[in-house]
C-alpha positions, 0 to 999 in steps of 0.5 A, a space after each residue: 547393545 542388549 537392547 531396552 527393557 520392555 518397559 521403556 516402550 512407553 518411553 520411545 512414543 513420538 511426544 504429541 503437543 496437548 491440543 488446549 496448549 497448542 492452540 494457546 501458543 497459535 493464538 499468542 503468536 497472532 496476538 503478538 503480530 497483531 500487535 506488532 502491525 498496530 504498533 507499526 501503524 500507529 508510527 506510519 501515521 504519526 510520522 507521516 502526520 508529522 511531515 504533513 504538519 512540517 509541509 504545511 508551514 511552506 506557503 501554508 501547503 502552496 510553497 515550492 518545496 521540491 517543485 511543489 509549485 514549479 512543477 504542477 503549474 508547469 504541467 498545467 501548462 502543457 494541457 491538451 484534450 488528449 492529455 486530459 483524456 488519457 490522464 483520467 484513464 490513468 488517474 482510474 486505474 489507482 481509484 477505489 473502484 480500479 484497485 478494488 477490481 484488481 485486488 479481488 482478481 489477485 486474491 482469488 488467483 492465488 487462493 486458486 493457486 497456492 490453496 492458502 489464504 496468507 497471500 489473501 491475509 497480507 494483501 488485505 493487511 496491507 490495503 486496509 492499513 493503507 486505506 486507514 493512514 491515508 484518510 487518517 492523515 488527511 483528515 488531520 493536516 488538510 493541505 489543499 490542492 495545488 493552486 492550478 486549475 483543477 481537472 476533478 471535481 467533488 475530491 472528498 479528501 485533501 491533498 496529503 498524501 496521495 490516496 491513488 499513489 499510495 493504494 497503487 504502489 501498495 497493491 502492485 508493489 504487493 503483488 509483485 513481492 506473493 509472485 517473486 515469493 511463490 512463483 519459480 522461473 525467471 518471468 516472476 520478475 516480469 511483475 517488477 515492470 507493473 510496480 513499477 510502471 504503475 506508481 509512475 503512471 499514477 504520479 504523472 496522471 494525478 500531478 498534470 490533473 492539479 490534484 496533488 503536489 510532488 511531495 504528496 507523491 513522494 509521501 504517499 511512496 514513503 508510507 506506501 
């Protein structure tokens, strides 16, 4: 009530952080996420590698674990020269080049959009740690393909897990979670329906072409 002595002036001015220890702090905190991405990785991978190395003990990778054999030779039964057409178009959309096209769309309709570069940040986390597991995990357990004819040829991987249902799950499944996040009105959840759709027309595309079994699916969805 009698007000403060002219001397506390110096006292009332807002704190400011000193510079060198502010960014201190930023970079710790991005240390300690890095971190912690790499530990989660590292984890993906070996359970991942562990399953793979469990799958591989039935018929040597060819056993009929969750249809495994049941179901590829199934679909090989049903072939046709249409199926086979529009089969390959599907199984492209989750190839490199299709995920690569769409991944760089997205990426710059949100840096448009929001004038941030997190979306960009985690959609890249995202892609390239499923990019690492997949070949990471393949090149250890190297389960071979179904044993059905074959619709591709020249595959540089092997069969565990699924490269194309796993990007594709990543990447729509992704998308779906930056447009639910930032967007507001009901036809944000429109973007449920390709993520979907996507993984379940890649699943269909690449078992009917005796490119992978259900559980190189099923796999591929889990680390995914």
């Amino acid at each position: 009530t009698e007000g403060l002595e002219p001397e506390a002036r110096t006292d009332l001015r807002p704190a400011e952080p000193e510079p060198a220890r502010h960014r201190q702090d930023r970079a710790r905190d991005y240390g300690r996420a890095a971190a912690g991405v790499v530990v989660a990785w590292v984890l993906i991978v070996g359970t991942l590698t562990g399953i793979g190395k469990l799958i591989m003990h039935t018929g040597n990778g060819n056993g009929n674990l969750l249809g495994d054999h049941t179901i590829p030779h199934w679909l090989a039964g049903q072939r046709t020269a249409t199926l086979n057409h529009w089969s390959l178009i599907a199984s492209n959309l989750g190839a490199t080049q299709g995920i690569l096209i769409v991944s760089a769309i997205t990426c710059l309709v949100f840096i448009a959009v929001t004038r941030h570069w997190r979306p960009v940040i985690f959609l890249a986390v995202v892609m390239v740690g499923e990019l690492g597991t997949f070949l990471t995990v393949a090149a250890i357990v190297k389960r071979p393909r179904p044993d059905v004819p074959h619709l591709d040829s020249n595959l540089p991987t092997s069969a565990f897990p699924s490269g194309h249902m796993a990007a594709t799950t990543c990447l729509y499944v992704g998308v779906a979670i930056l447009v639910i996040g930032h967007a507001r009105g009901w036809w944000r959840y429109l973007f449920l329906v390709p993520a979907v759709v996507m993984p379940v027309t890649i699943a269909l595309a690449r078992m009917y072409r005796g490119e992978h079994h259900p559980t190189d699916i099923l796999a591929s969805v889990l680390f995914a």
